[in-house]
C-alpha positions as CSV (number, residue, x, y, z in Angstrom):
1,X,153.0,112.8,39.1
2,X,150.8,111.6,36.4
3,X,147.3,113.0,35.0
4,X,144.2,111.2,35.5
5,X,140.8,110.9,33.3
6,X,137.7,112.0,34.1
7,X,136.4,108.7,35.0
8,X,139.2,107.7,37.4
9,X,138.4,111.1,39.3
10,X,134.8,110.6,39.1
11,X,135.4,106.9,40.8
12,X,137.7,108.7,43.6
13,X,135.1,111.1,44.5
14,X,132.1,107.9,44.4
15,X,134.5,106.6,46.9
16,X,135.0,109.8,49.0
17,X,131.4,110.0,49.2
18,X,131.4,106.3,50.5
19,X,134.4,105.1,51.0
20,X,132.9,101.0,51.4
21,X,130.7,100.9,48.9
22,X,131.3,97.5,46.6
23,X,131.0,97.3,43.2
24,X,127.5,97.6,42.8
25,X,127.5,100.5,44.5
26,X,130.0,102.5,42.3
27,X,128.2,101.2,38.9
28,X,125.3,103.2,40.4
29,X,126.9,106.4,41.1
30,X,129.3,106.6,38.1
31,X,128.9,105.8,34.4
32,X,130.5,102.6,32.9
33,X,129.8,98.9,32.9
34,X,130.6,96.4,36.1
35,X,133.8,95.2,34.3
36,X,134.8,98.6,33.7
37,X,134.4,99.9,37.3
38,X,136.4,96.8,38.3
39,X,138.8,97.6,35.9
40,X,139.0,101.2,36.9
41,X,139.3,100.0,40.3
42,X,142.6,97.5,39.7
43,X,144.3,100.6,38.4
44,X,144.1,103.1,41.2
45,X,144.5,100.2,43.8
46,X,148.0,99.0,42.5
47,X,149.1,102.3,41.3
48,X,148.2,103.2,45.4
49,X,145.9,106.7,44.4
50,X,144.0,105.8,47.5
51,X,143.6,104.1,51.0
52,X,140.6,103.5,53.1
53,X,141.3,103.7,56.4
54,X,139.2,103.5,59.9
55,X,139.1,106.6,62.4
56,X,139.3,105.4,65.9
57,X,136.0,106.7,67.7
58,X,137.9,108.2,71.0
59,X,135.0,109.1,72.6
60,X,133.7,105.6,72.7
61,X,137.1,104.2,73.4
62,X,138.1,106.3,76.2
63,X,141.2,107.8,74.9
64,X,142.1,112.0,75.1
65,X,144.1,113.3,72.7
66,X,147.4,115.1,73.7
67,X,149.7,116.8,71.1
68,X,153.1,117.5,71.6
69,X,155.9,119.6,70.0
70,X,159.7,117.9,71.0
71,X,162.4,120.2,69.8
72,X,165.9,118.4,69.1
73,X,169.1,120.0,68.9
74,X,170.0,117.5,66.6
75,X,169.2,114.5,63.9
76,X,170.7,112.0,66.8
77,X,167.9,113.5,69.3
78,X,165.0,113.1,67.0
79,X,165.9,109.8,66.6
80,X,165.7,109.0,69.8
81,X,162.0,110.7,70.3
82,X,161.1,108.3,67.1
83,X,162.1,105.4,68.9
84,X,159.9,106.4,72.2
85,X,157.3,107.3,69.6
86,X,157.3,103.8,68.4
87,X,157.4,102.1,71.7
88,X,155.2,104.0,73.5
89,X,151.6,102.2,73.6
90,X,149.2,105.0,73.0
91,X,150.9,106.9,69.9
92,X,149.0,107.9,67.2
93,X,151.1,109.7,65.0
94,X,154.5,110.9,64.6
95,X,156.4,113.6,62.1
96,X,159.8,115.4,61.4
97,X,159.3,119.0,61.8
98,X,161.1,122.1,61.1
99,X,160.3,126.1,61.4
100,X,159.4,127.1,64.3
101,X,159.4,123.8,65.7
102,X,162.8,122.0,65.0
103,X,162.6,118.0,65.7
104,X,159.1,115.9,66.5
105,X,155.6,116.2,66.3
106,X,153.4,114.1,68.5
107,X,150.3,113.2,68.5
108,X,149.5,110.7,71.6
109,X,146.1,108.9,72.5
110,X,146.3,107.9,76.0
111,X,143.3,106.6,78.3
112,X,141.1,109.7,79.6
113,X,143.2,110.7,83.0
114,X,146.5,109.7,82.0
115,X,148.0,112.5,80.2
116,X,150.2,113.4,82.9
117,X,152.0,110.2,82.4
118,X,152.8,111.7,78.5
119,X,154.7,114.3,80.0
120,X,156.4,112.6,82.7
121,X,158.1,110.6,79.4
122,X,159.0,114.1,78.0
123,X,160.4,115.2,80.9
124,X,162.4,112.5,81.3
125,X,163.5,112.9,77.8
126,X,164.4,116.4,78.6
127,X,166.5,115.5,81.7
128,X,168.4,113.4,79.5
129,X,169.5,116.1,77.0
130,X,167.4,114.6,73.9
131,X,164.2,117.0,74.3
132,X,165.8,120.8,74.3
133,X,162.3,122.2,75.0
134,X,158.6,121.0,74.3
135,X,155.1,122.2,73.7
136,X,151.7,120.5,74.5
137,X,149.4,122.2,72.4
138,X,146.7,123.7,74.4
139,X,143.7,123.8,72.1
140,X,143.9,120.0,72.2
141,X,140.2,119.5,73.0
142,X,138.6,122.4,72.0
143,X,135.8,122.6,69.2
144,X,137.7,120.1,66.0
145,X,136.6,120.0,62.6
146,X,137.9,118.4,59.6
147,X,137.9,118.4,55.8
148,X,139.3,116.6,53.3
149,X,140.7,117.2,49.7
150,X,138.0,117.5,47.8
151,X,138.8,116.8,44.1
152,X,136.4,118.4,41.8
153,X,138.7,121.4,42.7
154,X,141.1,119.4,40.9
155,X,142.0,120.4,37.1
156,X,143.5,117.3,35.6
157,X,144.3,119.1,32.5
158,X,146.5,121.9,34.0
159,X,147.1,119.6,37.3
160,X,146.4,121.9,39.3
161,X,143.7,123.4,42.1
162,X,141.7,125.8,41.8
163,X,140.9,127.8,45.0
164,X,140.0,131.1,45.2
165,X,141.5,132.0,48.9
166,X,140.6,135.7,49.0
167,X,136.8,135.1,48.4
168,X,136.8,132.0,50.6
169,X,138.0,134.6,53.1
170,X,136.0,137.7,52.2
171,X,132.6,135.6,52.2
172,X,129.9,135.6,55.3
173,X,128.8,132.6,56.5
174,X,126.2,131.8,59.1
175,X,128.0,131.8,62.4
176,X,128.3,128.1,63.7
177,X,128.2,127.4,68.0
178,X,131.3,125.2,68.6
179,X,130.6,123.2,70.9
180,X,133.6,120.9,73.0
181,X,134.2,117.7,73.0
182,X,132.4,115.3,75.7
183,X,134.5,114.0,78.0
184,X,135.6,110.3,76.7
185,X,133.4,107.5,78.0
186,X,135.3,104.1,77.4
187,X,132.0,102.7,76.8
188,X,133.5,99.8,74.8
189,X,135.2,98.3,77.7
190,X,132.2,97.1,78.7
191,X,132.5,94.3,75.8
192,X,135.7,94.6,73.6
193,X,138.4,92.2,73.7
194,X,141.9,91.8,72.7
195,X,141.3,89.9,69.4
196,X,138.5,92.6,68.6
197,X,141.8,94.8,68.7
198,X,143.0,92.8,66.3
199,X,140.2,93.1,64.2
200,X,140.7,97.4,64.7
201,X,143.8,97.5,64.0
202,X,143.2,95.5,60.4
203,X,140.7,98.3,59.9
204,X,143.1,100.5,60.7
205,X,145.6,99.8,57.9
206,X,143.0,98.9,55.6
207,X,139.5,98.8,55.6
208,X,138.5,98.3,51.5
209,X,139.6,94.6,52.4
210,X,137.4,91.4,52.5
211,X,136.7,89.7,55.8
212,X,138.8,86.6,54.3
213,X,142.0,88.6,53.5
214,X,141.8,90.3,56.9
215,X,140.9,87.1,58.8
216,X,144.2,85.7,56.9
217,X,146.0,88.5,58.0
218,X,145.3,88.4,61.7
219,X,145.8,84.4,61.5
220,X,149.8,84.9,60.3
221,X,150.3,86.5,64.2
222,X,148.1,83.5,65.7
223,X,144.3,84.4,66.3
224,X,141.9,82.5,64.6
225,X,138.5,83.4,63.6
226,X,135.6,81.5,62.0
227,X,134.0,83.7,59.3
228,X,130.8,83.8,61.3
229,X,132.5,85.0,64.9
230,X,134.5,88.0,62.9
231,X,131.9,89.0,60.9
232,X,129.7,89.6,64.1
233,X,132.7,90.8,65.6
234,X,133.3,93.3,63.4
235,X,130.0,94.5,63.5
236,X,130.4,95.4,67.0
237,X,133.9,96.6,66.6
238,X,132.7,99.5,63.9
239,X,129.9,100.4,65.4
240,X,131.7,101.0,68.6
241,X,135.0,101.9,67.8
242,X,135.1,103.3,64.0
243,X,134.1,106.8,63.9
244,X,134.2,106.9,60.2
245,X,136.1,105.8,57.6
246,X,138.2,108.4,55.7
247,X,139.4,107.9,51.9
248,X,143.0,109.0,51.5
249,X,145.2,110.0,48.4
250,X,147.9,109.8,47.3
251,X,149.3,113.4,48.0
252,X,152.2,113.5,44.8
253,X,149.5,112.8,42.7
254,X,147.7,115.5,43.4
255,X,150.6,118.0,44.1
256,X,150.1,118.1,47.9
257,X,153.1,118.4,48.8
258,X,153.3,121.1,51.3
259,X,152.4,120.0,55.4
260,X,152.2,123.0,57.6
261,X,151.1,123.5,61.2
262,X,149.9,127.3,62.1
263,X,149.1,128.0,65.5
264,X,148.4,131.8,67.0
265,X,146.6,133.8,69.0
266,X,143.3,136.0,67.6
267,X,140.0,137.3,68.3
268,X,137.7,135.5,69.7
269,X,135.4,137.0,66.7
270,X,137.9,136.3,64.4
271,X,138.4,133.0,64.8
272,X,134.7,132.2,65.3
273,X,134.5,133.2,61.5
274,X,137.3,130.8,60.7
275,X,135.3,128.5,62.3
276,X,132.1,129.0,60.7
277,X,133.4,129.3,57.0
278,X,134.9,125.8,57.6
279,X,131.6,124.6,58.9
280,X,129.5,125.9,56.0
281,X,132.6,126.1,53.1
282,X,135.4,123.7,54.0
283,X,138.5,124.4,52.1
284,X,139.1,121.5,49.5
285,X,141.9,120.4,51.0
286,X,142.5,117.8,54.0
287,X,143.0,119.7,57.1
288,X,142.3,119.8,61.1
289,X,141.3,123.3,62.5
290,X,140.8,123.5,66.4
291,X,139.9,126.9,67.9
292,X,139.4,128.3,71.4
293,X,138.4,131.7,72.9
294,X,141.9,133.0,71.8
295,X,144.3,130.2,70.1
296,X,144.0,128.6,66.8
297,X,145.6,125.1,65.5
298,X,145.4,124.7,62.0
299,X,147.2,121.7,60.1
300,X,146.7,121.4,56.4
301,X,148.0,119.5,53.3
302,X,148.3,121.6,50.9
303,X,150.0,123.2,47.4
304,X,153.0,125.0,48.2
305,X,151.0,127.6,45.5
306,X,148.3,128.0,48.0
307,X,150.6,128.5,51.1
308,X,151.0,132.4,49.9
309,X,147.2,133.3,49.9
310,X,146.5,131.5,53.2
311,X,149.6,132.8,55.4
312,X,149.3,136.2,54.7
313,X,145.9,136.3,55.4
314,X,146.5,134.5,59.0
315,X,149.5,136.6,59.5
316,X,147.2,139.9,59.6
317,X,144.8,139.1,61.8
318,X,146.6,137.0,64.0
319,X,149.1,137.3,66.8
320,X,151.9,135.4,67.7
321,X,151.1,133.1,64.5
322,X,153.9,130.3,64.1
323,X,154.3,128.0,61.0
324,X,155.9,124.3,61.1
325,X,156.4,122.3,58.4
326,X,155.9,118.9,58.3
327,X,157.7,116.1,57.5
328,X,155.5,113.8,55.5
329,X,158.0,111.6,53.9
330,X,159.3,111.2,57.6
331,X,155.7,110.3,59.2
332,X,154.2,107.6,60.8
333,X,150.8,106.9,61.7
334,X,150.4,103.9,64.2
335,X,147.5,101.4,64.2
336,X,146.2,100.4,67.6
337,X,148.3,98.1,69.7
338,X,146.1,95.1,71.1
339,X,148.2,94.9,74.3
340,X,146.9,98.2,75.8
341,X,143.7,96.0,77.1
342,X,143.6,94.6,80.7
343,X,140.6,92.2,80.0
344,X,140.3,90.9,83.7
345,X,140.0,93.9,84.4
346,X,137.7,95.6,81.6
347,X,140.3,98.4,81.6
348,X,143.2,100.4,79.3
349,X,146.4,99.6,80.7
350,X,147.9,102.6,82.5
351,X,150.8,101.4,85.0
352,X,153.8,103.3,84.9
353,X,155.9,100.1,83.2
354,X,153.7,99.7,80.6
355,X,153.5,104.0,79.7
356,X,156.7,105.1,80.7
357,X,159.4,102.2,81.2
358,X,157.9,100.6,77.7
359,X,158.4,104.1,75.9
360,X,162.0,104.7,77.5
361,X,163.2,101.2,76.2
């Protein structure tokens, strides 16, 4: 873990702030010269401080979300679950865990009705001895909100965050309606193709790219493009499909090193304030907080400094509370997958082959 200037940080947060801005752009917000930016620029690209990646919009797409704990007996079972992971069409994301939870968590983005198909494949799983016992989360669905590390919290001197938990806690906020999610509408099928998949899943591994070194990229699997038919293209496709674009770091470099999932039962009250504070004062690190009536998911990246002040305070006023860790150096997140589109039939591909024989391979 190495320290960086001032200006490096500065040019993260610019970026944060607008995660595609070009050059131009990032003279205007920060000081230094065109040449310098660009210099600045090289550096935290090849020493890989940050990525900028596209955030499917699954409201627009059509896809639910269903998260899954799959506990393992062993290291030869949680292999197994990796391999459904990878061939199953509609993961999103898949870690090692361990703590309350001992073997895989799941996150899956299936077409909106299909979610019963998810667990058919865990069941099957079960049957065969590799899934001892599993948990679909149930506040999957309810009021979500985000944040992300925010890095004028950052000392670069002493490396270190600064974060007062106990007054984050202890302060009022305006209380903040939650309001859930709207069903999925799939309103892209009405246009999108496979290669605009294509073009979404480039996004998805990279998105601070130029049109030619993605249109390169997609050309190495066979799908050309003119510059003129992707750039229109990918107008559509992020206007339709992106719901933002998120900046990520690197977490060593910024002593993240601690992954945790708390879920628990509190007071409707309670976790309304949660809530709210979040809304109005988001903690300054990347995290996804869903709450309901009575249940509370909370996954953050984190110092294993912080983990102290946050815990105990969740531990008093919550019920039931659980803690996984997760396995970041054992994660995967998985782009988009351009076969899930039936185009004859302006559809998400939802047989039982393609979701649960193509999984079990």
């Amino acid at each position: 873990m190495s320290s960086l200037s001032g200006a490096h940080l500065s040019l993260l947060m610019a970026l944060q702030e607008n995660p595609l801005a070009t050059v131009t752009e990032l003279v205007e917000r920060v000081e230094g010269s065109k040449p310098t930016i660009i210099k600045r620029l090289s550096f935290l690209k090849k020493h890989r401080y940050f990525n900028v990646k596209a955030l499917l919009n699954e409201h627009n797409m059509g896809f639910d979300a269903v998260d899954v704990f799959l506990d393992a007996s062993n290291l030869k079972f949680v292999e197994r679950l990796e391999r459904m992971a990878t061939h199953h069409p509609y993961t999103g994301y898949r870690s090692r865990c361990f703590g309350a939870h001992n073997g895989l968590y799941l996150q899956f983005r299936p077409p909106f009705g299909s979610r019963d198909m998810i667990e058919e494949v865990i069941k099957i799983l079960r049957d065969e001895g590799a899934v001892e016992d599993y948990q679909i989360l149930s506040v999957v669905g309810e009021p979500t909100i985000n944040s992300s590390m925010r890095l004028d919290a950052w000392n670069p001197k002493s490396m270190s965050w600064t974060f007062d938990w106990l007054k984050w806690f202890e302060a009022d906020f305006d209380p903040v309606k939650t309001v859930k999610p709207k069903t999925p509408s799939g309103n892209v099928l009405d246009w999108i193709t496979k290669n605009d998949l294509y073009i979404l899943q480039q996004l998805m591994y990279g998105s601070n790219r130029s049109n030619t070194e993605m249109i390169r990229e997609i050309k190495k699997i066979g799908v050309s493009f003119t510059p003129q038919t992707f750039g229109r293209r990918l107008k559509m496709v992020d206007e339709g499909c992106v719901e933002r674009y998120r900046v990520g770091f690197n977490p060593i470099s910024f002593d993240i090193l601690s992954n945790i999932l708390i879920n628990g039962k509190g007071k409707k009250k309670y976790l309304g304030e949660l809530f709210s504070k979040m809304s109005n004062n988001p903690i300054p690190f990347a995290s996804t907080m869903r709450v309901s009536d009575s249940d509370i998911f909370w996954y953050v990246r984190m110092p294993s400094t912080h983990l102290s002040s946050l815990l105990s305070n969740l531990h008093h006023n919550l019920e039931h509370m659980t803690v996984t860790i997760i396995d970041y150096p054992n994660s995967f997140i998985y782009s988009i997958w351009p076969e899930i589109i039936d185009e004859e039939n302006r559809t998400w591909r939802k047989d039982r082959e393609f979701m649960i024989d193509q999984a079990l391979k």
